[in-house]
CHARMM internal coordinates of N, CA and C (Angstrom, degrees):
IC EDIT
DIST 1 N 1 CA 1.4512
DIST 1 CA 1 C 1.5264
ANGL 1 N 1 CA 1 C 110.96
DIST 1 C 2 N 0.9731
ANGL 1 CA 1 C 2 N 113.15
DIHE 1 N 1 CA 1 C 2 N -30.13
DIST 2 N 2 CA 1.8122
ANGL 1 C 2 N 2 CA 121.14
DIHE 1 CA 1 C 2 N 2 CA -173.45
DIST 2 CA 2 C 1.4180
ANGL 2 N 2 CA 2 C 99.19
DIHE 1 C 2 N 2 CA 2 C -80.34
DIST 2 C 3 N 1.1389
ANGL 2 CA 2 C 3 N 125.54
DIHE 2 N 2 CA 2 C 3 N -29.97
DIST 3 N 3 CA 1.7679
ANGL 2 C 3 N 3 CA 119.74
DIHE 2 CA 2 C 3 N 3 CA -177.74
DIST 3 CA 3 C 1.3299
ANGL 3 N 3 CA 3 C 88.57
DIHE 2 C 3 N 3 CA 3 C -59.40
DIST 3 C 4 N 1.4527
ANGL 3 CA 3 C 4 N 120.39
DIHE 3 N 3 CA 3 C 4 N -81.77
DIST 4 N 4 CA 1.4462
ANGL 3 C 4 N 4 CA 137.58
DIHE 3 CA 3 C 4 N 4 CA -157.11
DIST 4 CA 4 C 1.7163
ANGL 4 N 4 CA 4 C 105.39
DIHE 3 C 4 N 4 CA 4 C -33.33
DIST 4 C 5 N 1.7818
ANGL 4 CA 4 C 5 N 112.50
DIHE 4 N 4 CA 4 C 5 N -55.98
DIST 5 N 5 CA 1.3703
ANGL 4 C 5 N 5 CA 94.72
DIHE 4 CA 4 C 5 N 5 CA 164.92
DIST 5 CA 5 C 1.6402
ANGL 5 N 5 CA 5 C 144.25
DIHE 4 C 5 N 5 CA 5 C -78.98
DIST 5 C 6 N 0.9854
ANGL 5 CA 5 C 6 N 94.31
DIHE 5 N 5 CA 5 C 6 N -8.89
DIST 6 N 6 CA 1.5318
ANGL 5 C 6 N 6 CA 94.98
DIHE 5 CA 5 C 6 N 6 CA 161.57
DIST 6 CA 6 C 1.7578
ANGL 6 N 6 CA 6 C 121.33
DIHE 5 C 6 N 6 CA 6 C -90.54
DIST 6 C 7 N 1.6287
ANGL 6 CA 6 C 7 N 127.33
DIHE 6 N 6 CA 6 C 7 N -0.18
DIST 7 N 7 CA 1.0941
ANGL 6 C 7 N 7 CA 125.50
DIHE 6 CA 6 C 7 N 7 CA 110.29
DIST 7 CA 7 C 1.1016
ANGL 7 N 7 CA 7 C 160.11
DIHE 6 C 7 N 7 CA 7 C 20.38
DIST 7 C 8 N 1.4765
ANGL 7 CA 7 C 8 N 86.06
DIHE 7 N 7 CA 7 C 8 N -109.34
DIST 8 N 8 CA 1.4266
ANGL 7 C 8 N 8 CA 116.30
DIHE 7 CA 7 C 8 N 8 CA 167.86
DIST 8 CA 8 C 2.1590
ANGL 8 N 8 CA 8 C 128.89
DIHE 7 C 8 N 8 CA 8 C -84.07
DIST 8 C 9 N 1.6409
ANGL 8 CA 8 C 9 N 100.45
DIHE 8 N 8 CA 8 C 9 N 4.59
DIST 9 N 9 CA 1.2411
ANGL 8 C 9 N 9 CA 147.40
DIHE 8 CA 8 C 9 N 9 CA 149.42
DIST 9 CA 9 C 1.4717
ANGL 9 N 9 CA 9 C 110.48
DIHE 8 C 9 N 9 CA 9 C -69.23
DIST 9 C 10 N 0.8493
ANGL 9 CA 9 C 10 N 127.03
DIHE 9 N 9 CA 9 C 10 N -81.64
DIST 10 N 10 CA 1.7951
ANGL 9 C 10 N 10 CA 146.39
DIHE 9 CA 9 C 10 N 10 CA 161.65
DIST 10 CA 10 C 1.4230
ANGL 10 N 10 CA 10 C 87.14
DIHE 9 C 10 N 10 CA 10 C -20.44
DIST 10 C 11 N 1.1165
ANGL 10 CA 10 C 11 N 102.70
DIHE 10 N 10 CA 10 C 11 N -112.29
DIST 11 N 11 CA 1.8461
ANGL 10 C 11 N 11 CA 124.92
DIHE 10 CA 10 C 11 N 11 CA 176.39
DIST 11 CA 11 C 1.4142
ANGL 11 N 11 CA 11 C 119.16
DIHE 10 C 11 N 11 CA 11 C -3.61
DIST 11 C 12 N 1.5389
ANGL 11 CA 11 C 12 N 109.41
DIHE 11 N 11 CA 11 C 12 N -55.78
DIST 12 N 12 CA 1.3576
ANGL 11 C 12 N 12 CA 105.64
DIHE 11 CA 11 C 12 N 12 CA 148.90
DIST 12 CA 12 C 1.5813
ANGL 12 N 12 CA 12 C 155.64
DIHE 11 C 12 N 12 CA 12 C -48.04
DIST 12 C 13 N 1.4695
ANGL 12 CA 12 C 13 N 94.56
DIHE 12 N 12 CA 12 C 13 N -46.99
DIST 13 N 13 CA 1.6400
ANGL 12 C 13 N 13 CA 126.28
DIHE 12 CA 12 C 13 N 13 CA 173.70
DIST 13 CA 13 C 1.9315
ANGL 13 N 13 CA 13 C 97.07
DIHE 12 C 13 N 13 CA 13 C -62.02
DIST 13 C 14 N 1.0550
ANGL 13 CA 13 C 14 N 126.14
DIHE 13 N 13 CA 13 C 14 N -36.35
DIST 14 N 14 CA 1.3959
ANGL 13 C 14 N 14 CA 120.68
DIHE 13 CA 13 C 14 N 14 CA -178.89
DIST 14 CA 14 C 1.3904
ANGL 14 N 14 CA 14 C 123.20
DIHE 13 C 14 N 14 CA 14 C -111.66
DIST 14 C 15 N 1.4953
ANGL 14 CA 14 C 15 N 91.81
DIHE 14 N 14 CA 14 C 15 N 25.65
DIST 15 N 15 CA 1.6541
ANGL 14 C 15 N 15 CA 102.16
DIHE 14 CA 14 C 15 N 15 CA -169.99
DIST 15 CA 15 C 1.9254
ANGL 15 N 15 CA 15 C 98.88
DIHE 14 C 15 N 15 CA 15 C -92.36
DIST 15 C 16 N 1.1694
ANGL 15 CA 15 C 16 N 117.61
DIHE 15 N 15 CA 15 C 16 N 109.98
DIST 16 N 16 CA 1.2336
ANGL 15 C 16 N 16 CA 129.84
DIHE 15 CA 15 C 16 N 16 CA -161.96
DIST 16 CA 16 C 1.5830
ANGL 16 N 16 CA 16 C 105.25
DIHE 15 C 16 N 16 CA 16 C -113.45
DIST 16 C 17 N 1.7354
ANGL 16 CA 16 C 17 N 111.12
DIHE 16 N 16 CA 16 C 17 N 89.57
DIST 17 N 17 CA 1.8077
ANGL 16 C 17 N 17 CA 109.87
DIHE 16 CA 16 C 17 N 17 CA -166.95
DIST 17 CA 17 C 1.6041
ANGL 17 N 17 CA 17 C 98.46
DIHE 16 C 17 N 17 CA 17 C -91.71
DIST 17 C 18 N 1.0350
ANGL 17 CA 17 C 18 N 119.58
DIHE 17 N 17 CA 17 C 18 N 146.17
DIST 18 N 18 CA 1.5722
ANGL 17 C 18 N 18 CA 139.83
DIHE 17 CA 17 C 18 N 18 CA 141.96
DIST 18 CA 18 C 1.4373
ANGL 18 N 18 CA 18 C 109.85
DIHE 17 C 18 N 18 CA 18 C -44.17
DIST 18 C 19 N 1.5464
ANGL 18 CA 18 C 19 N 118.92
DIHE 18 N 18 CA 18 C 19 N 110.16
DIST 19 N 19 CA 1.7772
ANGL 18 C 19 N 19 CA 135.84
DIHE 18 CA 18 C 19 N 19 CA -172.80
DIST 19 CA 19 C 1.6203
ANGL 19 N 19 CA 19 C 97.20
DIHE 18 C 19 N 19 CA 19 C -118.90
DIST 19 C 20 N 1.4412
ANGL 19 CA 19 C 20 N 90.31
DIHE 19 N 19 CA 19 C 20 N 143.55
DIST 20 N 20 CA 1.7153
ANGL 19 C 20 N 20 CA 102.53
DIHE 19 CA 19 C 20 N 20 CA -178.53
DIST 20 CA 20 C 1.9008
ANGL 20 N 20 CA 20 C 90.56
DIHE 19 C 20 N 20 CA 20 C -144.43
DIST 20 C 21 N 0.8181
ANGL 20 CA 20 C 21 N 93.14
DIHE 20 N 20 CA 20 C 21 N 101.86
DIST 21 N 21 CA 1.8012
ANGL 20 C 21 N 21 CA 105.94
DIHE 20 CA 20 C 21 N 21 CA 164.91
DIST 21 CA 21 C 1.1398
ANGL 21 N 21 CA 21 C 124.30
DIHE 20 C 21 N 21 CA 21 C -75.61
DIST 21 C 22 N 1.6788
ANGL 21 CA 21 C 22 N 116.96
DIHE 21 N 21 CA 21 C 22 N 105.88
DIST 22 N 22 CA 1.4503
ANGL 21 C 22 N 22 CA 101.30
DIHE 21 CA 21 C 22 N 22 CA -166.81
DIST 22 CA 22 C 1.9005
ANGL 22 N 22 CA 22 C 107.60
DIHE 21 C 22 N 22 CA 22 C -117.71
DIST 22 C 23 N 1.4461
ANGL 22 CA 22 C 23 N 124.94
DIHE 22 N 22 CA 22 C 23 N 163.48
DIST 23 N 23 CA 1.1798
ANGL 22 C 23 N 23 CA 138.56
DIHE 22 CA 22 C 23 N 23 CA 141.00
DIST 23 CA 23 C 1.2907
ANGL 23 N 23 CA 23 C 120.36
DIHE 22 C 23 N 23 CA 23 C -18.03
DIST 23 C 24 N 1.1358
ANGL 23 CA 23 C 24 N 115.46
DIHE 23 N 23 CA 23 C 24 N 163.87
DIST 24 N 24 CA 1.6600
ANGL 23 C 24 N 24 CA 129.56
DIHE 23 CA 23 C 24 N 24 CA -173.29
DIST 24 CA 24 C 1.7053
ANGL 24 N 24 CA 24 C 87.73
DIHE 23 C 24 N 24 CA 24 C -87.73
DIST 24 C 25 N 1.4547
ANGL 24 CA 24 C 25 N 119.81
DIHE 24 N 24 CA 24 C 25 N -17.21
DIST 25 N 25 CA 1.5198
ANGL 24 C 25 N 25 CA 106.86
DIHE 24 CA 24 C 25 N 25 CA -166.39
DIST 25 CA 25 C 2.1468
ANGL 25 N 25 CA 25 C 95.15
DIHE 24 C 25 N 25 CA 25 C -113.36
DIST 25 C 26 N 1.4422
ANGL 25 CA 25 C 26 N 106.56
DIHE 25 N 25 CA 25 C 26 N 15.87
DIST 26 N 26 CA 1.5335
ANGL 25 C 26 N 26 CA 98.04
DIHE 25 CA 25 C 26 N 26 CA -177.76
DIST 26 CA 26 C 1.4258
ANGL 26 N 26 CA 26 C 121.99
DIHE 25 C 26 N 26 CA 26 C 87.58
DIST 26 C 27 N 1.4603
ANGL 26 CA 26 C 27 N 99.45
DIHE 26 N 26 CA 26 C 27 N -6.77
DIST 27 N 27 CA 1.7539
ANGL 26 C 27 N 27 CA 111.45
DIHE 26 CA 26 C 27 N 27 CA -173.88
DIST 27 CA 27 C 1.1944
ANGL 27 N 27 CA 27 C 113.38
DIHE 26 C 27 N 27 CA 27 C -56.25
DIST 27 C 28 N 1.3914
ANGL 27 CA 27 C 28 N 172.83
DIHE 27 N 27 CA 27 C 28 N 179.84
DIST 28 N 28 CA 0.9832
ANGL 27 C 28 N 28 CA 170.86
DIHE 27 CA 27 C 28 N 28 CA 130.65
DIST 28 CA 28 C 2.0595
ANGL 28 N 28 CA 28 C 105.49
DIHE 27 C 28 N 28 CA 28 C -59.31
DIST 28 C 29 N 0.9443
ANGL 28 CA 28 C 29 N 122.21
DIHE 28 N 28 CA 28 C 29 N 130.28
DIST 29 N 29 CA 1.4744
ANGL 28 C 29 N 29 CA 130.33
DIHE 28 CA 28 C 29 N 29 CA 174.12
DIST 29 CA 29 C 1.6970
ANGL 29 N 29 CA 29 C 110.41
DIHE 28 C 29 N 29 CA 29 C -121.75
DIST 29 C 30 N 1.2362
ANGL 29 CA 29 C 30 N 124.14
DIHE 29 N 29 CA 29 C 30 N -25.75
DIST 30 N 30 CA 1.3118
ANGL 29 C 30 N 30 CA 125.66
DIHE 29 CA 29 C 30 N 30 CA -174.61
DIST 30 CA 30 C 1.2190
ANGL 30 N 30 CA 30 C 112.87
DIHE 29 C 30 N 30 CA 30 C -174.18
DIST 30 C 31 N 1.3502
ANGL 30 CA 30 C 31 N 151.43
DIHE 30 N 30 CA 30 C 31 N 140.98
DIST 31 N 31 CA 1.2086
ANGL 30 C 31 N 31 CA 141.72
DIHE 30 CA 30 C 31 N 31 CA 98.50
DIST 31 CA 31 C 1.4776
ANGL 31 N 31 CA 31 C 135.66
DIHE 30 C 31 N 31 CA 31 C -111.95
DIST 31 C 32 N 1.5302
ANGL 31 CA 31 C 32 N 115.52
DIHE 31 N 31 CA 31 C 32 N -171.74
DIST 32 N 32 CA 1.8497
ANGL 31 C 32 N 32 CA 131.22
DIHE 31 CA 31 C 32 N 32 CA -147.10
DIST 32 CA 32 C 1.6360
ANGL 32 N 32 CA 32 C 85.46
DIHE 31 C 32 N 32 CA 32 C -89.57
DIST 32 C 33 N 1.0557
ANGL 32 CA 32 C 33 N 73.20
DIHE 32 N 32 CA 32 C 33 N 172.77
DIST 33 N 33 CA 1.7960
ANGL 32 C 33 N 33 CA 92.69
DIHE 32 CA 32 C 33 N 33 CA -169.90
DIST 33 CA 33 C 1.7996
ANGL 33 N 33 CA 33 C 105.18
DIHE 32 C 33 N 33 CA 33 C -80.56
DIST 33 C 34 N 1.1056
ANGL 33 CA 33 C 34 N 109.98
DIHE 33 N 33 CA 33 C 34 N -25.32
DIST 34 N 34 CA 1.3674
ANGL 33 C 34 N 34 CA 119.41
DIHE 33 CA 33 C 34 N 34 CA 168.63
DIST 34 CA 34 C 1.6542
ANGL 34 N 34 CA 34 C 120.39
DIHE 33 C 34 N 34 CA 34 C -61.96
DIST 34 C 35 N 1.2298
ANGL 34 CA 34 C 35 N 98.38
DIHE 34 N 34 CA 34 C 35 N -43.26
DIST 35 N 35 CA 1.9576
ANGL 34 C 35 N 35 CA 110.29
DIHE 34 CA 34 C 35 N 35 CA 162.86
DIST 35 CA 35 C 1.0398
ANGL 35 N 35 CA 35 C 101.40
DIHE 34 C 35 N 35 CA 35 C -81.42
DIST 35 C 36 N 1.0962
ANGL 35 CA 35 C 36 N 161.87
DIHE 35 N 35 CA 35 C 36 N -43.79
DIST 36 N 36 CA 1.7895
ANGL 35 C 36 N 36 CA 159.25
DIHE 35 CA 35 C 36 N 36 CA 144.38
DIST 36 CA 36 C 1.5215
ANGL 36 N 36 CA 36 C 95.92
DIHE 35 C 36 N 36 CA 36 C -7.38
DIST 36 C 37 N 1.2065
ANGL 36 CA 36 C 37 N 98.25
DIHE 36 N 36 CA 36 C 37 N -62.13
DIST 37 N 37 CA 1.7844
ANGL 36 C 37 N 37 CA 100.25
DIHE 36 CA 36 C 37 N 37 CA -151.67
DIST 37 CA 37 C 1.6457
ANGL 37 N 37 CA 37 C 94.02
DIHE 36 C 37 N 37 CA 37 C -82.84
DIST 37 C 38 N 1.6169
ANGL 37 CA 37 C 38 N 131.50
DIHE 37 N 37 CA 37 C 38 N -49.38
DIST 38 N 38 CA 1.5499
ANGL 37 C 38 N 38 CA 112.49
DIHE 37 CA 37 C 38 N 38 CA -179.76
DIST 38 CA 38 C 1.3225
ANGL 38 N 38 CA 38 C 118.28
DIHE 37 C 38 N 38 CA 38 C -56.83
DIST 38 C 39 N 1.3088
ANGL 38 CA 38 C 39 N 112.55
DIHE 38 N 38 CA 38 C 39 N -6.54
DIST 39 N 39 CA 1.7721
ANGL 38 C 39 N 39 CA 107.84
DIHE 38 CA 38 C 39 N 39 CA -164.61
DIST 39 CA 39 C 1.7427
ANGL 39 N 39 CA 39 C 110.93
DIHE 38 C 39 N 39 CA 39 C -113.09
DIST 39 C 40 N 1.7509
ANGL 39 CA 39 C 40 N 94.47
DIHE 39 N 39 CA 39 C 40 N 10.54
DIST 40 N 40 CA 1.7653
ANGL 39 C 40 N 40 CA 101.69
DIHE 39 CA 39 C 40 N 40 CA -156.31
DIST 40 CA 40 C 1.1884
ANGL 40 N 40 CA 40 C 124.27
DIHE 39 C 40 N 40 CA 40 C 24.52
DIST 40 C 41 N 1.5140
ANGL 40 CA 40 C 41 N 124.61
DIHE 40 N 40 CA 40 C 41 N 66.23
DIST 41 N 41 CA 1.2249
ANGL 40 C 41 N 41 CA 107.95
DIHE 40 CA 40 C 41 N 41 CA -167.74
DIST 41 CA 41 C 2.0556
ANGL 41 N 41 CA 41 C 85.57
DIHE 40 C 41 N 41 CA 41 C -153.48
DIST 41 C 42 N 1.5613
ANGL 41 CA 41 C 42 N 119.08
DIHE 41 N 41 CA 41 C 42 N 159.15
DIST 42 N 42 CA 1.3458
ANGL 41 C 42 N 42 CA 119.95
DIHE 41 CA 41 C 42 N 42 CA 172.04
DIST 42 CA 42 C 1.5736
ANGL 42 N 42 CA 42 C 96.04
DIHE 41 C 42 N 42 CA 42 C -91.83
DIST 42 C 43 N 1.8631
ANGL 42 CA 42 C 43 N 100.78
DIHE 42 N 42 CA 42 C 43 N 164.60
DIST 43 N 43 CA 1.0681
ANGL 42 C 43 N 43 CA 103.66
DIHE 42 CA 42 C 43 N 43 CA 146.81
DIST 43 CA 43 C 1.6193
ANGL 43 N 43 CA 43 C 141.70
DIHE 42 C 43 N 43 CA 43 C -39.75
DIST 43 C 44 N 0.9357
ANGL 43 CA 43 C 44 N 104.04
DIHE 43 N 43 CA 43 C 44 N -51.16
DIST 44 N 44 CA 1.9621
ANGL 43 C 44 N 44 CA 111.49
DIHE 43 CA 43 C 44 N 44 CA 179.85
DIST 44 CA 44 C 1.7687
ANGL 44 N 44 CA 44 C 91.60
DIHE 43 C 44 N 44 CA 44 C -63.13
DIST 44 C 45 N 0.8136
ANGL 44 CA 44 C 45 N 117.46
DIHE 44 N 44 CA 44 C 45 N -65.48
DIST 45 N 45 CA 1.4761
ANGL 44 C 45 N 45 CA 119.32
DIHE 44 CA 44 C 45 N 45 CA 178.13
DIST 45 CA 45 C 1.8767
ANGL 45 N 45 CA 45 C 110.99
DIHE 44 C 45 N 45 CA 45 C -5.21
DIST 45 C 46 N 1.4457
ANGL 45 CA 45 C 46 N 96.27
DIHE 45 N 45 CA 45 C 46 N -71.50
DIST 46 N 46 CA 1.7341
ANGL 45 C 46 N 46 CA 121.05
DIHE 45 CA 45 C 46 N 46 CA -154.27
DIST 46 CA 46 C 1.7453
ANGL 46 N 46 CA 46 C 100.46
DIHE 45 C 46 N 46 CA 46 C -109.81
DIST 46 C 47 N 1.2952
ANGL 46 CA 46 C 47 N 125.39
DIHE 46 N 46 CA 46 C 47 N -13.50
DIST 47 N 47 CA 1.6888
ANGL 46 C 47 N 47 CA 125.91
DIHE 46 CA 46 C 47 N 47 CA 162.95
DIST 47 CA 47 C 1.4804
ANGL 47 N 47 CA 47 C 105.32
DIHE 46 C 47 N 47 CA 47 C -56.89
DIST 47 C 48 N 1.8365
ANGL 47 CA 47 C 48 N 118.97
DIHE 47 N 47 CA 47 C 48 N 127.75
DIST 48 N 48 CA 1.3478
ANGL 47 C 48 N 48 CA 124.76
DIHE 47 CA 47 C 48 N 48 CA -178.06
DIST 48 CA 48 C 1.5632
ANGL 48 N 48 CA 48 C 131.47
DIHE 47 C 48 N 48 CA 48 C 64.55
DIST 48 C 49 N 2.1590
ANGL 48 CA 48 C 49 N 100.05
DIHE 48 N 48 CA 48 C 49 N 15.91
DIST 49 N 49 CA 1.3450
ANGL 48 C 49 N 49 CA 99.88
DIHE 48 CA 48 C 49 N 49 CA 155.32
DIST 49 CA 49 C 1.2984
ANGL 49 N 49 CA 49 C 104.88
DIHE 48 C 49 N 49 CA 49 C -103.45
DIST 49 C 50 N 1.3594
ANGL 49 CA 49 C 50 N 121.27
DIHE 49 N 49 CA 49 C 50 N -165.06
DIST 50 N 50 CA 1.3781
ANGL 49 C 50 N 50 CA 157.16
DIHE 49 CA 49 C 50 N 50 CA -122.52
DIST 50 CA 50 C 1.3847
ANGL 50 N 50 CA 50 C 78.99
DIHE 49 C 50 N 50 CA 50 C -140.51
DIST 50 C 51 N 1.5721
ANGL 50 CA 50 C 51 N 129.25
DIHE 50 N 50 CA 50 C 51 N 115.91
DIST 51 N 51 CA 1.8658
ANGL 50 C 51 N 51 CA 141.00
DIHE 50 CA 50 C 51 N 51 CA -171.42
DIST 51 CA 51 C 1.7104
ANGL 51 N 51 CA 51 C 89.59
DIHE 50 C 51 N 51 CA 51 C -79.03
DIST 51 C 52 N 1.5109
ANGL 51 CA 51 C 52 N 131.74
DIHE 51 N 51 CA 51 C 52 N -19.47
DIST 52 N 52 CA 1.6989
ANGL 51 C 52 N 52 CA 126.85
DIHE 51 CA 51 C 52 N 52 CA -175.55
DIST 52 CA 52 C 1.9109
ANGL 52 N 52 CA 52 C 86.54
DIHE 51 C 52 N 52 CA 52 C -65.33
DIST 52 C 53 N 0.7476
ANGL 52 CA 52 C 53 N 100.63
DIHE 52 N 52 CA 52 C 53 N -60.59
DIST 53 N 53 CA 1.6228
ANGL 52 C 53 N 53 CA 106.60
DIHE 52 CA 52 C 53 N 53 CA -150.93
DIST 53 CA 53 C 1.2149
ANGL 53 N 53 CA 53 C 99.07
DIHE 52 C 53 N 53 CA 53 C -68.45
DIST 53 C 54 N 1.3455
ANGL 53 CA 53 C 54 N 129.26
DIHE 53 N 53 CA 53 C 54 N -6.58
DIST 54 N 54 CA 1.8935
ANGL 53 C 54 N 54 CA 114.22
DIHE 53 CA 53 C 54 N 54 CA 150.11
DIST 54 CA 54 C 1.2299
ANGL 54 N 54 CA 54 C 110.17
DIHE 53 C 54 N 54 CA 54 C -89.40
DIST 54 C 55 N 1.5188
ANGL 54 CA 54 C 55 N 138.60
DIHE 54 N 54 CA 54 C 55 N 43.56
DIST 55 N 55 CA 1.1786
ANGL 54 C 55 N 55 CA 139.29
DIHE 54 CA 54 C 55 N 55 CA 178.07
DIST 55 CA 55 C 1.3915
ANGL 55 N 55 CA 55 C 95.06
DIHE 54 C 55 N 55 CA 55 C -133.16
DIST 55 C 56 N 1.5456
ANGL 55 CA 55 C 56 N 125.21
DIHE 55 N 55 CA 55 C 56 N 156.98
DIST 56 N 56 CA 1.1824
ANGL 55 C 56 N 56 CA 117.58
DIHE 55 CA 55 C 56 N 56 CA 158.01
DIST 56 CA 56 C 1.4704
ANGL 56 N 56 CA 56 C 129.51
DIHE 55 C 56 N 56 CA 56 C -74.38
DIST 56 C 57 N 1.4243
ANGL 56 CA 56 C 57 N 124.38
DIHE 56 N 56 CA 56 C 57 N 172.19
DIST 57 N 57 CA 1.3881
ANGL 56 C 57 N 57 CA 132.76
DIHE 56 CA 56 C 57 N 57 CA -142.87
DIST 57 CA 57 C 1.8743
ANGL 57 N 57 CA 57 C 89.35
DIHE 56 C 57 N 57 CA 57 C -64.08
DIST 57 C 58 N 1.3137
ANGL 57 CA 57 C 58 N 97.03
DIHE 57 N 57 CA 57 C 58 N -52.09
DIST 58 N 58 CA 1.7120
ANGL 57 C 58 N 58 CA 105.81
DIHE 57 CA 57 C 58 N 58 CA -154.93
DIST 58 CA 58 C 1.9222
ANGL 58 N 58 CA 58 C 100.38
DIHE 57 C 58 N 58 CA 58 C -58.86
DIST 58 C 59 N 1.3650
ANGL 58 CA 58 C 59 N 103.17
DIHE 58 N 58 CA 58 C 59 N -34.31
DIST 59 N 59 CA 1.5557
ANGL 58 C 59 N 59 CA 98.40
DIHE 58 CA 58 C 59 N 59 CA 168.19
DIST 59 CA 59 C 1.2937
ANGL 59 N 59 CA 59 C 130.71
DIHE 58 C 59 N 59 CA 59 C -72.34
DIST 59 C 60 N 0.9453
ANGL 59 CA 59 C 60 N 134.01
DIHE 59 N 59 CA 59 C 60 N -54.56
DIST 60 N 60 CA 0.9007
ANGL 59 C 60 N 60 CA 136.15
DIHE 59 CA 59 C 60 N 60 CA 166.09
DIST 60 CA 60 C 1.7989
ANGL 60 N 60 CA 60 C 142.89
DIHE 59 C 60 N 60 CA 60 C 23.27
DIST 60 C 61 N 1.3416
ANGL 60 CA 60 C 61 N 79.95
DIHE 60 N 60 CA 60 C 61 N -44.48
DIST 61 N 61 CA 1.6119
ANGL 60 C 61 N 61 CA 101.67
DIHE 60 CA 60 C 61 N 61 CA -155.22
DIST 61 CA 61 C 2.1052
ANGL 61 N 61 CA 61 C 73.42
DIHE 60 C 61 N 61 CA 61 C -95.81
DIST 61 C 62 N 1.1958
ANGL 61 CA 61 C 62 N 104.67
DIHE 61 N 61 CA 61 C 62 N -76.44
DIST 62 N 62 CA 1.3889
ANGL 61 C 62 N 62 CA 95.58
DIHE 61 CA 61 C 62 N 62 CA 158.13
DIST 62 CA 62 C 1.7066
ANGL 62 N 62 CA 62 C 137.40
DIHE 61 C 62 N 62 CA 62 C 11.04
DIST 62 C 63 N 1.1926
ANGL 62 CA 62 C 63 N 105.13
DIHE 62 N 62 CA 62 C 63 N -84.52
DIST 63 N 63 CA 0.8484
ANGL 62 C 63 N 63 CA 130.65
DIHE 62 CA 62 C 63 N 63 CA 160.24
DIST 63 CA 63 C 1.4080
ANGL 63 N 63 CA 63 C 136.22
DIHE 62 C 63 N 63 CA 63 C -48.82
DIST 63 C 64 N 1.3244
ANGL 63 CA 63 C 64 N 135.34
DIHE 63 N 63 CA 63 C 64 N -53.86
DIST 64 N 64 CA 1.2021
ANGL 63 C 64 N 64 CA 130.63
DIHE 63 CA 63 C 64 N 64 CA 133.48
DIST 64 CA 64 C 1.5314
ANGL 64 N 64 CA 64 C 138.98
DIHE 63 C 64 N 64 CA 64 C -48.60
DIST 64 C 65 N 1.4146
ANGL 64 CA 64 C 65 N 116.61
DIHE 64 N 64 CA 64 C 65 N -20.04
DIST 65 N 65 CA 0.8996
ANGL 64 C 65 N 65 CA 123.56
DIHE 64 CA 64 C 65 N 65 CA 156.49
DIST 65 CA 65 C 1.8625
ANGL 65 N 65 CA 65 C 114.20
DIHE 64 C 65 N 65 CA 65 C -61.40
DIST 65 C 66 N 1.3987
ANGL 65 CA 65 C 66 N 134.68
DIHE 65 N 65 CA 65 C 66 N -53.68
DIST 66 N 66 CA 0.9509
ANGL 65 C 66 N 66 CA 145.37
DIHE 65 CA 65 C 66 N 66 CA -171.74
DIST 66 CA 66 C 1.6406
ANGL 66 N 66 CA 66 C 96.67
DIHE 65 C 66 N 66 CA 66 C -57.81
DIST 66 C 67 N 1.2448
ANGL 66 CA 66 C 67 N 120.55
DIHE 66 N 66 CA 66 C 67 N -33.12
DIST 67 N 67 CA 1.7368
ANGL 66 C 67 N 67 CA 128.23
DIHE 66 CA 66 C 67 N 67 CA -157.56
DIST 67 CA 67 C 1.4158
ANGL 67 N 67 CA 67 C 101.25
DIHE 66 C 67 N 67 CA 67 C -82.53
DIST 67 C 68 N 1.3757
ANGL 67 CA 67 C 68 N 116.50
DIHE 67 N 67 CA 67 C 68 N -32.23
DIST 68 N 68 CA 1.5492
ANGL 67 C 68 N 68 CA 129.97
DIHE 67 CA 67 C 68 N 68 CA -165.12
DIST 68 CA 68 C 1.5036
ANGL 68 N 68 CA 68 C 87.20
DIHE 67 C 68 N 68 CA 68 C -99.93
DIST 68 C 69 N 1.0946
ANGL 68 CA 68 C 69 N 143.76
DIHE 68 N 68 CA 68 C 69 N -52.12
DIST 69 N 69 CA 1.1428
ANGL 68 C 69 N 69 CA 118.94
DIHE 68 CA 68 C 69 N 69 CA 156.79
DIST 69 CA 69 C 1.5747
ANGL 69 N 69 CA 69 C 160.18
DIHE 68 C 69 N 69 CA 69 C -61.64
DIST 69 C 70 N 1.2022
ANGL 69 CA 69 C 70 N 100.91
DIHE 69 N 69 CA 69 C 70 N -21.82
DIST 70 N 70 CA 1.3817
ANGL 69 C 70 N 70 CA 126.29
DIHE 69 CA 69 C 70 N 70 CA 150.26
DIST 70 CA 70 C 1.9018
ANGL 70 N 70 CA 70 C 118.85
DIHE 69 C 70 N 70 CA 70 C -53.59
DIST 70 C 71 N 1.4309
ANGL 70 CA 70 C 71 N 131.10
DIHE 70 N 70 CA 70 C 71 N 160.17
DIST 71 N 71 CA 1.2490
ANGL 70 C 71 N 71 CA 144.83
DIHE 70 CA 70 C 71 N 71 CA 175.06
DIST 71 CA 71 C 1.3776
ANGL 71 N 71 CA 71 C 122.95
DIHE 70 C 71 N 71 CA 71 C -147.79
DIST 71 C 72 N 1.2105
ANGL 71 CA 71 C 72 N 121.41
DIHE 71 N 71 CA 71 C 72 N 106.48
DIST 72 N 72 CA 1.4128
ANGL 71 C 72 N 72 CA 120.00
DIHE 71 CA 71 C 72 N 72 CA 168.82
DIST 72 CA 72 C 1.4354
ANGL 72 N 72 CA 72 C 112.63
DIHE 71 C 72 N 72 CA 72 C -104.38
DIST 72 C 73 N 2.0030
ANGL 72 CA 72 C 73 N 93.82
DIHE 72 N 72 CA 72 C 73 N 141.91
DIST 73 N 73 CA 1.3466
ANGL 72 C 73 N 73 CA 88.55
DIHE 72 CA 72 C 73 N 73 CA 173.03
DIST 73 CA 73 C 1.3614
ANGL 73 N 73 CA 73 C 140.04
DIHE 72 C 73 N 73 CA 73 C -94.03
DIST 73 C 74 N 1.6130
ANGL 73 CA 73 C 74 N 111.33
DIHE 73 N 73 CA 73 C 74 N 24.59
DIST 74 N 74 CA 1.2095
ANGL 73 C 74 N 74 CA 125.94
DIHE 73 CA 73 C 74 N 74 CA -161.28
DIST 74 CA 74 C 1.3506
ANGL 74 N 74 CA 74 C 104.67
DIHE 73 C 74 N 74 CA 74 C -94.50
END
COOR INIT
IC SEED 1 N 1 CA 1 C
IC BUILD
């Protein structure tokens, strides 16, 4: 059992996600170079859009739904 969590410890420690920092309105303000690279796209590119419209069409709706449901307390 102790292998498995130190593991899954490991796995974590190098788990390197793609971050998109958004506005109180969803705008895009920043993201990591890791969301850079899944979205092929630069910063200047995707700063002061709308985070739906880097999703595809069929998500979308998706997606904002999750945003309007979601709460941060920051």
């Amino acid at each position: 059992m102790q292998m498995h969590l130190e593991s899954f410890q490991h796995k974590l420690e190098k788990f390197d996600p793609g971050m998109i920092w958004l506005d109180r309105g969803n705008r895009v303000m920043a993201l990591n170079v890791i969301a850079s690279r899944i979205l092929g796209v630069s910063v200047g590119q995707v700063v002061g859009s709308e985070v739906t419209q880097l999703h595809p069409e069929k998500s979308r709706r998706k997606v904002a739904f999750l945003l309007e449901s979601s709460s941060c307390p920051a």
